[in-house]
N, CA, C and O atoms as CSV, one atom per row, in Angstrom:
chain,resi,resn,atom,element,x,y,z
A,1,UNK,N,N,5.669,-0.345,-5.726
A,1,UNK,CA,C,5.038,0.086,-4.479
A,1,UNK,C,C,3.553,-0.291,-4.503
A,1,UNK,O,O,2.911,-0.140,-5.543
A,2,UNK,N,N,2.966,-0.795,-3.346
A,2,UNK,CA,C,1.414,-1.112,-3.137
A,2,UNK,C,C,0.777,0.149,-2.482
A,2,UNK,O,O,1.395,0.886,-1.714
A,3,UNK,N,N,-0.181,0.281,-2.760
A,3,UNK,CA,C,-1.051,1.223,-1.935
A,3,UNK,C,C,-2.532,0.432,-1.648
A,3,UNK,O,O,-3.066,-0.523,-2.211
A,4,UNK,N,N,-2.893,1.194,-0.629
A,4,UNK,CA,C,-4.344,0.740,-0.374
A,4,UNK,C,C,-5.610,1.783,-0.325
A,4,UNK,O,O,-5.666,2.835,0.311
A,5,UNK,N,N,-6.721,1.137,-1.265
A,5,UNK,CA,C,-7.479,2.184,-1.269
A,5,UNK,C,C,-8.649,1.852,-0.974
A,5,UNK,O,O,-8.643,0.662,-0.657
A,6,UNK,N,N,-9.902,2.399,-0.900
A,6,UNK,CA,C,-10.897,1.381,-0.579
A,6,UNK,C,C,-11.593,1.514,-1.905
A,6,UNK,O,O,-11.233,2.133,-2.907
A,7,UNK,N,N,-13.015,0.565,-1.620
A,7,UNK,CA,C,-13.462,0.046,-2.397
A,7,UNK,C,C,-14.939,0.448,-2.751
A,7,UNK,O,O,-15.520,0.283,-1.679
A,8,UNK,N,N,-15.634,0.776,-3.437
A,8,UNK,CA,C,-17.271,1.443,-3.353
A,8,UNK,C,C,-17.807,1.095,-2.140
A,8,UNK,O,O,-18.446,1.927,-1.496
A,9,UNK,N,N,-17.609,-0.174,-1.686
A,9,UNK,CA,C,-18.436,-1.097,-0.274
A,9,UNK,C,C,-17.681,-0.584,0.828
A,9,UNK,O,O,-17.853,-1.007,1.972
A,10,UNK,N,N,-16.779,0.387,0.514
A,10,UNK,CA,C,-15.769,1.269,1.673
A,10,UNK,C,C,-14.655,0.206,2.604
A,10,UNK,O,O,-14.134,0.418,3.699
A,11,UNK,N,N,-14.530,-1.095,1.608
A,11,UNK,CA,C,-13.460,-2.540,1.837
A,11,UNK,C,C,-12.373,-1.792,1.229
A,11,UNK,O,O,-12.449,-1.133,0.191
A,12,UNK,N,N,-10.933,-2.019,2.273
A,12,UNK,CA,C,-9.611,-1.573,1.415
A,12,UNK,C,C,-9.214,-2.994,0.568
A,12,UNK,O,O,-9.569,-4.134,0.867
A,13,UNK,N,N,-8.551,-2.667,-0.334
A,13,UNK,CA,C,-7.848,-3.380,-1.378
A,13,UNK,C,C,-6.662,-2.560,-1.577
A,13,UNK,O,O,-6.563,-1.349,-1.379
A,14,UNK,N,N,-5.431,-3.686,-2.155
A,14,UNK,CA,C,-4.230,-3.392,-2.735
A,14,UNK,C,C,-4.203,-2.596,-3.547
A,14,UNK,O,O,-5.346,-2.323,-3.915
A,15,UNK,N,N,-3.584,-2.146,-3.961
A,15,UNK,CA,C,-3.541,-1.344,-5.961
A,15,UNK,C,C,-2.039,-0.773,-6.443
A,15,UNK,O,O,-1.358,-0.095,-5.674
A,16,UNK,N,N,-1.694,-1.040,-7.494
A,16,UNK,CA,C,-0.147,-0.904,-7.855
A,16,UNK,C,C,-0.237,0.629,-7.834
A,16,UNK,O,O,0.786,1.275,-7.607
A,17,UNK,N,N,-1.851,1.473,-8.144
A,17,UNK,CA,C,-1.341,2.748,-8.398
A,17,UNK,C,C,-2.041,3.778,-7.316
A,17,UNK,O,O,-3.044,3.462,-6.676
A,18,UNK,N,N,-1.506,4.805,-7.221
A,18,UNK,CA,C,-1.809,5.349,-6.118
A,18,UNK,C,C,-3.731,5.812,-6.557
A,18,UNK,O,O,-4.381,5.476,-7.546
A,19,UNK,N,N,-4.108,6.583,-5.480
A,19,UNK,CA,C,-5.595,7.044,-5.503
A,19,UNK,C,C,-5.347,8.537,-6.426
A,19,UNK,O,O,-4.282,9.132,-6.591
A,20,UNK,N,N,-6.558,8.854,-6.888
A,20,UNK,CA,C,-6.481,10.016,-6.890
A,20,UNK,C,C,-6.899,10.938,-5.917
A,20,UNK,O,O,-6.321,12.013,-5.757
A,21,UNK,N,N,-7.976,10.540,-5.188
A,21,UNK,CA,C,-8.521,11.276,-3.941
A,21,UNK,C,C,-8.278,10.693,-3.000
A,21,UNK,O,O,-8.188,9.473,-2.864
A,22,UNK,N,N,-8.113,11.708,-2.069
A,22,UNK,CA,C,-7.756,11.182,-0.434
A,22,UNK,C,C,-9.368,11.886,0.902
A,22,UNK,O,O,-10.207,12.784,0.951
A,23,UNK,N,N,-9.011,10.993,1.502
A,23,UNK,CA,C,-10.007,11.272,2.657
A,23,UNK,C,C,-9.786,11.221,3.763
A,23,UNK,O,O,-8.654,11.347,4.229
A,24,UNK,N,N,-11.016,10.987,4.553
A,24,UNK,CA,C,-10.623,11.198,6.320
A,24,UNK,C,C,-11.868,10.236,6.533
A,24,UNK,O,O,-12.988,10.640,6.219
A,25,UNK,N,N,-11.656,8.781,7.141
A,25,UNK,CA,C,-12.456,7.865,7.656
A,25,UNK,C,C,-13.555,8.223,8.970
A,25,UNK,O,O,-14.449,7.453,9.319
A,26,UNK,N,N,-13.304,9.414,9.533
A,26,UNK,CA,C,-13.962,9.531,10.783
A,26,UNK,C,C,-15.089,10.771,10.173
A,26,UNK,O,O,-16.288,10.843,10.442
A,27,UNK,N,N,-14.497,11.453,9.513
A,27,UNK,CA,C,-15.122,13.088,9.084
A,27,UNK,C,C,-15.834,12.234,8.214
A,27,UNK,O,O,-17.017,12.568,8.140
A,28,UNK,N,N,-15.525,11.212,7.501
A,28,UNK,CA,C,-16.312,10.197,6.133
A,28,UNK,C,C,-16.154,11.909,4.593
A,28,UNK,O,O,-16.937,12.700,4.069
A,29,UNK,N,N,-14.962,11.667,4.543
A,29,UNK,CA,C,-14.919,13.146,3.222
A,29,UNK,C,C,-13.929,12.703,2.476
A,29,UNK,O,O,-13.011,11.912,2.690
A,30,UNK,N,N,-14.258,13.342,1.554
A,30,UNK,CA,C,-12.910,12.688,0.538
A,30,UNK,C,C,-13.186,14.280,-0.224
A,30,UNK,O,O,-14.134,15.064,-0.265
A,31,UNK,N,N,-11.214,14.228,-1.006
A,31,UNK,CA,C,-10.879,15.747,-1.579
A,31,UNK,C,C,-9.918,15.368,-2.435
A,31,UNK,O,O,-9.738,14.206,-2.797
A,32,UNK,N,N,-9.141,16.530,-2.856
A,32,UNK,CA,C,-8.061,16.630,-3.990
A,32,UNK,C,C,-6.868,15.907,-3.139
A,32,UNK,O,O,-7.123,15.929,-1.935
A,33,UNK,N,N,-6.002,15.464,-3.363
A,33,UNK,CA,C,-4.599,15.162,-2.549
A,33,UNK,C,C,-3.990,16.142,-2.298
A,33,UNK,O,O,-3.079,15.834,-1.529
A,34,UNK,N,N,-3.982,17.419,-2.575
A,34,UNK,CA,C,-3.474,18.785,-2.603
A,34,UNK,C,C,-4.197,19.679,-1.689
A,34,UNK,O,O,-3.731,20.784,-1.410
A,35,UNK,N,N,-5.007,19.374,-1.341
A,35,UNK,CA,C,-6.251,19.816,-0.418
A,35,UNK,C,C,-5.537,20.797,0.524
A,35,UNK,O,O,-4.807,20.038,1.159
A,36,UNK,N,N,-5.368,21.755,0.883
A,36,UNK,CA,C,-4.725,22.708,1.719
A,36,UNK,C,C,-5.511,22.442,3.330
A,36,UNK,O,O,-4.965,22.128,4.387
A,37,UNK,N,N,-6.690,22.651,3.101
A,37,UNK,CA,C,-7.118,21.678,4.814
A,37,UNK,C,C,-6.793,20.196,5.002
A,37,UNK,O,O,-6.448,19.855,6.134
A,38,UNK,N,N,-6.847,19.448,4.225
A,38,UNK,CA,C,-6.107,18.025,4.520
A,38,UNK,C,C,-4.252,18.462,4.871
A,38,UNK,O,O,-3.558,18.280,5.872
A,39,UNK,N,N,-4.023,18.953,3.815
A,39,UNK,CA,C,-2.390,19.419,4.599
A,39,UNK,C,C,-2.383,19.630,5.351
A,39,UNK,O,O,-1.671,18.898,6.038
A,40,UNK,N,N,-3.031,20.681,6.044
A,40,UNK,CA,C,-2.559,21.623,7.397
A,40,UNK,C,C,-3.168,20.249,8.681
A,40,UNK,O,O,-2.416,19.972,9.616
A,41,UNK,N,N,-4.117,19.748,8.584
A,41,UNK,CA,C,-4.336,18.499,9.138
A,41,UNK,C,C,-3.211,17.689,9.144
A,41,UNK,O,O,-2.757,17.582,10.283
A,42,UNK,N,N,-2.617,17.105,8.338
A,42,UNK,CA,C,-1.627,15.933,8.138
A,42,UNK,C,C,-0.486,16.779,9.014
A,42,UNK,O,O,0.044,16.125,9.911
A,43,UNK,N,N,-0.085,18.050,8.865
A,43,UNK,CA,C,1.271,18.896,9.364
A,43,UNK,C,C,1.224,18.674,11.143
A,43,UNK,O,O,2.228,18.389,11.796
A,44,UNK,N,N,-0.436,18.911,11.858
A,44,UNK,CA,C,-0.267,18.709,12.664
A,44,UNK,C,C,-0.183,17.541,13.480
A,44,UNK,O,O,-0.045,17.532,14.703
A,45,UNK,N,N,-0.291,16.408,12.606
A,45,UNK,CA,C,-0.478,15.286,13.393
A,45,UNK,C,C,-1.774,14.298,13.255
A,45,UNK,O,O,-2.911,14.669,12.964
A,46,UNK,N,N,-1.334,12.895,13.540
A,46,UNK,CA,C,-3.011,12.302,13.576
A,46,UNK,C,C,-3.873,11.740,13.017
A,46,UNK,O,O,-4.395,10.627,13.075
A,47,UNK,N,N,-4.070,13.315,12.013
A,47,UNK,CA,C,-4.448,13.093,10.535
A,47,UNK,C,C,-4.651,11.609,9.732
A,47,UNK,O,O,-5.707,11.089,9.375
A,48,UNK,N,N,-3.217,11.101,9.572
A,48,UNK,CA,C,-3.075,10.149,8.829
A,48,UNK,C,C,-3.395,8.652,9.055
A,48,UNK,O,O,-3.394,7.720,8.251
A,49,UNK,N,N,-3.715,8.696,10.601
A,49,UNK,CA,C,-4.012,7.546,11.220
A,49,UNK,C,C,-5.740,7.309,10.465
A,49,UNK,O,O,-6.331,6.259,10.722
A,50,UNK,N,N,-6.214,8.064,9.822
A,50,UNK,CA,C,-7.709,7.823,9.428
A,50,UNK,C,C,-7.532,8.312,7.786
A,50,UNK,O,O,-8.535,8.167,7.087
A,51,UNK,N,N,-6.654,8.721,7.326
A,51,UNK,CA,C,-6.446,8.616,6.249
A,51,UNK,C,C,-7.060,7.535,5.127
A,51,UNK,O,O,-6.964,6.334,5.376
A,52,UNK,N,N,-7.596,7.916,4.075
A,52,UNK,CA,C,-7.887,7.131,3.252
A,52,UNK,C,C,-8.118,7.400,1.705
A,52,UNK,O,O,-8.702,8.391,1.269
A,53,UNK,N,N,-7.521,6.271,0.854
A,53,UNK,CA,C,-7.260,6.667,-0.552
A,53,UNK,C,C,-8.862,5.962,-1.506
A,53,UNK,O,O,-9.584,4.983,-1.316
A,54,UNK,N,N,-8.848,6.744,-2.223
A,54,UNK,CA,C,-10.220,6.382,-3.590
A,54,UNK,C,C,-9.420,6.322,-4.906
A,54,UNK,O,O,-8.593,7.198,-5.154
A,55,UNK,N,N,-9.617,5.460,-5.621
A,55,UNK,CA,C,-9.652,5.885,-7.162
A,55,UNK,C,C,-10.420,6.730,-7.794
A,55,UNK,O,O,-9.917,6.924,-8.901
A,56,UNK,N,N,-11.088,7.149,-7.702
A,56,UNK,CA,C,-11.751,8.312,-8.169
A,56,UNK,C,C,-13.294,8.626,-7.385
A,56,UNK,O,O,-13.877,7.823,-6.656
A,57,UNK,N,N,-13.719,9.868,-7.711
A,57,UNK,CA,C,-14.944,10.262,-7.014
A,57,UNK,C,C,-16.163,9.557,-7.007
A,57,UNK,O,O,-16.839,9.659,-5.984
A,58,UNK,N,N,-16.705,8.670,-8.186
A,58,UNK,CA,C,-17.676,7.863,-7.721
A,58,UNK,C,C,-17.260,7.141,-7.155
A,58,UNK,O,O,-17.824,7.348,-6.080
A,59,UNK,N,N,-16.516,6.200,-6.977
A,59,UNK,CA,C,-15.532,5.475,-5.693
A,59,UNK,C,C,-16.226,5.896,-4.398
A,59,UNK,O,O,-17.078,5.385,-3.671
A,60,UNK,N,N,-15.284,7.418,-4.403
A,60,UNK,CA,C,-15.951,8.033,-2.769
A,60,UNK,C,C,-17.353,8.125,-2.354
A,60,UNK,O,O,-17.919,7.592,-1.399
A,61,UNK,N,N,-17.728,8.780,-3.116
A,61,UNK,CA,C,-19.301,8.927,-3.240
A,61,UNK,C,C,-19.837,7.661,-2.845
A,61,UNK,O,O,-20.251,7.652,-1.686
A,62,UNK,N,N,-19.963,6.414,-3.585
A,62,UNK,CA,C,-20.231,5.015,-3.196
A,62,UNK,C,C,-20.239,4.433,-2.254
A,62,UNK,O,O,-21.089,3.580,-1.996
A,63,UNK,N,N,-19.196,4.787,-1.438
A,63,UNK,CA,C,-18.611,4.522,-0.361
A,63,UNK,C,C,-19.033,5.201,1.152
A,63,UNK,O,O,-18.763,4.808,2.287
A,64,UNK,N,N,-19.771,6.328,0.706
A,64,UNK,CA,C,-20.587,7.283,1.770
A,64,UNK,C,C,-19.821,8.351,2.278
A,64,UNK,O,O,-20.089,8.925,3.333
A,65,UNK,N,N,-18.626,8.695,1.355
A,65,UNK,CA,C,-18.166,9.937,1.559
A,65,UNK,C,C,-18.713,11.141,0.588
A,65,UNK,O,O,-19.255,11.048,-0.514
A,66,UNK,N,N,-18.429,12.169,1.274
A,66,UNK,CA,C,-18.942,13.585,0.818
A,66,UNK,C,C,-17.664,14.248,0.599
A,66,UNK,O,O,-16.600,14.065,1.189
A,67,UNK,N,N,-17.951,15.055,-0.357
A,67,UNK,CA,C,-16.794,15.874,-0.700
A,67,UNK,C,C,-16.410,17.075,0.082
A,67,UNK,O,O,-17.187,17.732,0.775
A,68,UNK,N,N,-15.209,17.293,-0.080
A,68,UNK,CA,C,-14.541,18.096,0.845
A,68,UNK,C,C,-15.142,19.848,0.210
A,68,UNK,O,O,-15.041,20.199,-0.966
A,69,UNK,N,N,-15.606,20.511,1.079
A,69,UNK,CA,C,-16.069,22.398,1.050
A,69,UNK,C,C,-15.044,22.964,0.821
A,69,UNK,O,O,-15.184,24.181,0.707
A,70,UNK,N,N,-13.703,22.463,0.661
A,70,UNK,CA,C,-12.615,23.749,0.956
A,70,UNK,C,C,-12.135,23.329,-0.762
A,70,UNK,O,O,-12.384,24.034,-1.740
A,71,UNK,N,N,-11.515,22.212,-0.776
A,71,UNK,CA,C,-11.209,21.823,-2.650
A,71,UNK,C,C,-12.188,21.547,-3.137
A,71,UNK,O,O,-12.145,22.200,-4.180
A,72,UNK,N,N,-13.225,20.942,-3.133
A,72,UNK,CA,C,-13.944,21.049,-4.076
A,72,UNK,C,C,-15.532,21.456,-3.584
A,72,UNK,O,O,-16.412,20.698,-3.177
A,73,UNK,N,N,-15.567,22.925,-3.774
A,73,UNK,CA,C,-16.594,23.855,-3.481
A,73,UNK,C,C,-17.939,23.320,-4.170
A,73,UNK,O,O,-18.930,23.065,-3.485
A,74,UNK,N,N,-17.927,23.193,-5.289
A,74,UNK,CA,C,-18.305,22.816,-6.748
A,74,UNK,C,C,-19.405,21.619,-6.132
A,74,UNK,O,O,-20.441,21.904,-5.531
A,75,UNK,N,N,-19.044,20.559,-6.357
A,75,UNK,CA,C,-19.207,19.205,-5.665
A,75,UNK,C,C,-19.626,19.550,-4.398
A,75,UNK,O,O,-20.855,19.603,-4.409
A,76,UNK,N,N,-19.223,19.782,-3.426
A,76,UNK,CA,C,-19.554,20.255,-2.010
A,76,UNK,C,C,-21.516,20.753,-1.987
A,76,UNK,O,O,-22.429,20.096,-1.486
A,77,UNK,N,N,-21.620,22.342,-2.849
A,77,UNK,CA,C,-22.416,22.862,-2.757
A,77,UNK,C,C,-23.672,21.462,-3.457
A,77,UNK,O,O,-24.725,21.142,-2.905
A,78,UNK,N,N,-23.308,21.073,-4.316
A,78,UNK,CA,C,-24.064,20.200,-4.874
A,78,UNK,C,C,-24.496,18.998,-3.874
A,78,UNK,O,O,-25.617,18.511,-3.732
A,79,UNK,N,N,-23.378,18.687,-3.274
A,79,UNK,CA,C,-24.044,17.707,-2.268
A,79,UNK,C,C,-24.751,18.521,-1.100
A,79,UNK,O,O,-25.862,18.077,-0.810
A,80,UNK,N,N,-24.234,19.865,-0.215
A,80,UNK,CA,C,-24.942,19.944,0.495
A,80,UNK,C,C,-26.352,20.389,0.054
A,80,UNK,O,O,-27.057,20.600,1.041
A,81,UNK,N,N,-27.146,20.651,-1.417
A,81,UNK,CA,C,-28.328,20.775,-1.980
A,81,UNK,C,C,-29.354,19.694,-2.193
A,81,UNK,O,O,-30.482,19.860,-2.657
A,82,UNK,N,N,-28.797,18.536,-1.779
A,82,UNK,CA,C,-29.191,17.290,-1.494
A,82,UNK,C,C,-28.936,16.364,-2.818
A,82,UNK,O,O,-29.817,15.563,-3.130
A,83,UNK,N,N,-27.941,16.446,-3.470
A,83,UNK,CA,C,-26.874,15.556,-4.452
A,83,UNK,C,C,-26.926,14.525,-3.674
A,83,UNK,O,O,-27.949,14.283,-3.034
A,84,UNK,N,N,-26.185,14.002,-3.628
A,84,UNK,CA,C,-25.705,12.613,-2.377
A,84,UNK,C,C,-25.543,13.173,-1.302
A,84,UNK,O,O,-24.610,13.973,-1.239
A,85,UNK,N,N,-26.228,12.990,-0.324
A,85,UNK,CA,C,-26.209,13.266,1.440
A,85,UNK,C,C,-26.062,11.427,1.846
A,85,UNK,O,O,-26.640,11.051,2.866
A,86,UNK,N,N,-25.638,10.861,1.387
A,86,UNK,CA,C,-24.768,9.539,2.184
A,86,UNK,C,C,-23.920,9.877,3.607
A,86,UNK,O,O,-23.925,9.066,4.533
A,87,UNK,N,N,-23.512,10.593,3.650
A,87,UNK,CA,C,-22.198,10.812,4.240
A,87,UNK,C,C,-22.630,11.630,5.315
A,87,UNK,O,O,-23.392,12.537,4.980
A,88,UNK,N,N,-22.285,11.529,6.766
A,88,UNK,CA,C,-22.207,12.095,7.783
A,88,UNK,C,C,-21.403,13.888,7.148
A,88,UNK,O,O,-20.693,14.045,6.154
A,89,UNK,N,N,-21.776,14.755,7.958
A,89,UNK,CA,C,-21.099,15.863,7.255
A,89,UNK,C,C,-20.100,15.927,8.655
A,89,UNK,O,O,-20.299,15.400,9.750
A,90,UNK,N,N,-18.882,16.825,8.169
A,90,UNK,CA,C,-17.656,16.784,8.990
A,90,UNK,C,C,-17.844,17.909,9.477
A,90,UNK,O,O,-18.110,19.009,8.991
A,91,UNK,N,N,-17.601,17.349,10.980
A,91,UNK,CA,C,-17.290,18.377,12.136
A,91,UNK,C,C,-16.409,19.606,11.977
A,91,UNK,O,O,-16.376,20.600,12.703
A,92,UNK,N,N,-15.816,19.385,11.061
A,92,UNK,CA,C,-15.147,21.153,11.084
A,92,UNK,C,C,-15.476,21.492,9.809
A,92,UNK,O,O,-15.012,22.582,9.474
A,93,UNK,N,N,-16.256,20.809,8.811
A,93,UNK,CA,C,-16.674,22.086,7.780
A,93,UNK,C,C,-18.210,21.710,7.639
A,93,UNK,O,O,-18.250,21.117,6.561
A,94,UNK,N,N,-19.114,21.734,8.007
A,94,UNK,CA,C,-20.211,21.252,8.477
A,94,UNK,C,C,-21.163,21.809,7.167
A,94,UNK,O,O,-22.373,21.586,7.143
C-alpha cells in the first residue's frame, strides 16, 4: 500500500509507510491519529477532504503546522507561548 504524506516544504510525496501524525490542511494542525477531535471531525464528514499525513512532528512543525490543544496539550501550550507560531491557529481551538 502507498500513502501520501507531505514533506517539511509542506510538498506531498509517496511513502510505503503510513504517517505517524495526521492533520487538517485548512486549520494548518497536525495531532495523534487517535485524536478524539480529529475523529469526531472525520465521523461527520468533510474532514478528510483536507486531511493530511506527517512522518513525524518536526515534519509538521516544518511545514507550518501547529499542534493540535486537544492531543497534544503539552506541545500545544508550548507553541501557543511562542515555541513555533508558524502556523495560522485553528478556528475551533484557537
Amino acid at each position: 500500500m502507498r500513502y501520501v504524506l507531505l514533506s517539511r516544504d509542506g510538498v506531498p510525496y509517496p511513502s510505503a509507510t503510513p504517517g505517524t501524525l495526521g492533520g487538517h490542511s485548512r486549520g494548518r494542525l497536525y495531532g495523534r491519529l487517535d485524536c478524539p477531535s480529529a475523529l469526531r471531525a472525520l465521523s461527520r464528514g468533510r474532514y478528510a477532504e483536507r486531511r493530511v499525513f506527517f512522518a513525524d512532528e518536526t515534519t509538521a512543525v516544518a511545514a507550518g503546522y501547529r499542534p493540535c490543544a486537544v492531543c497534544l496539550p503539552r506541545e500545544y501550550a508550548r507553541w501557543r507561548a511562542g515555541g513555533e507560531r508558524t502556523a495560522a491557529p485553528c478556528p475551533t481551538h484557537p
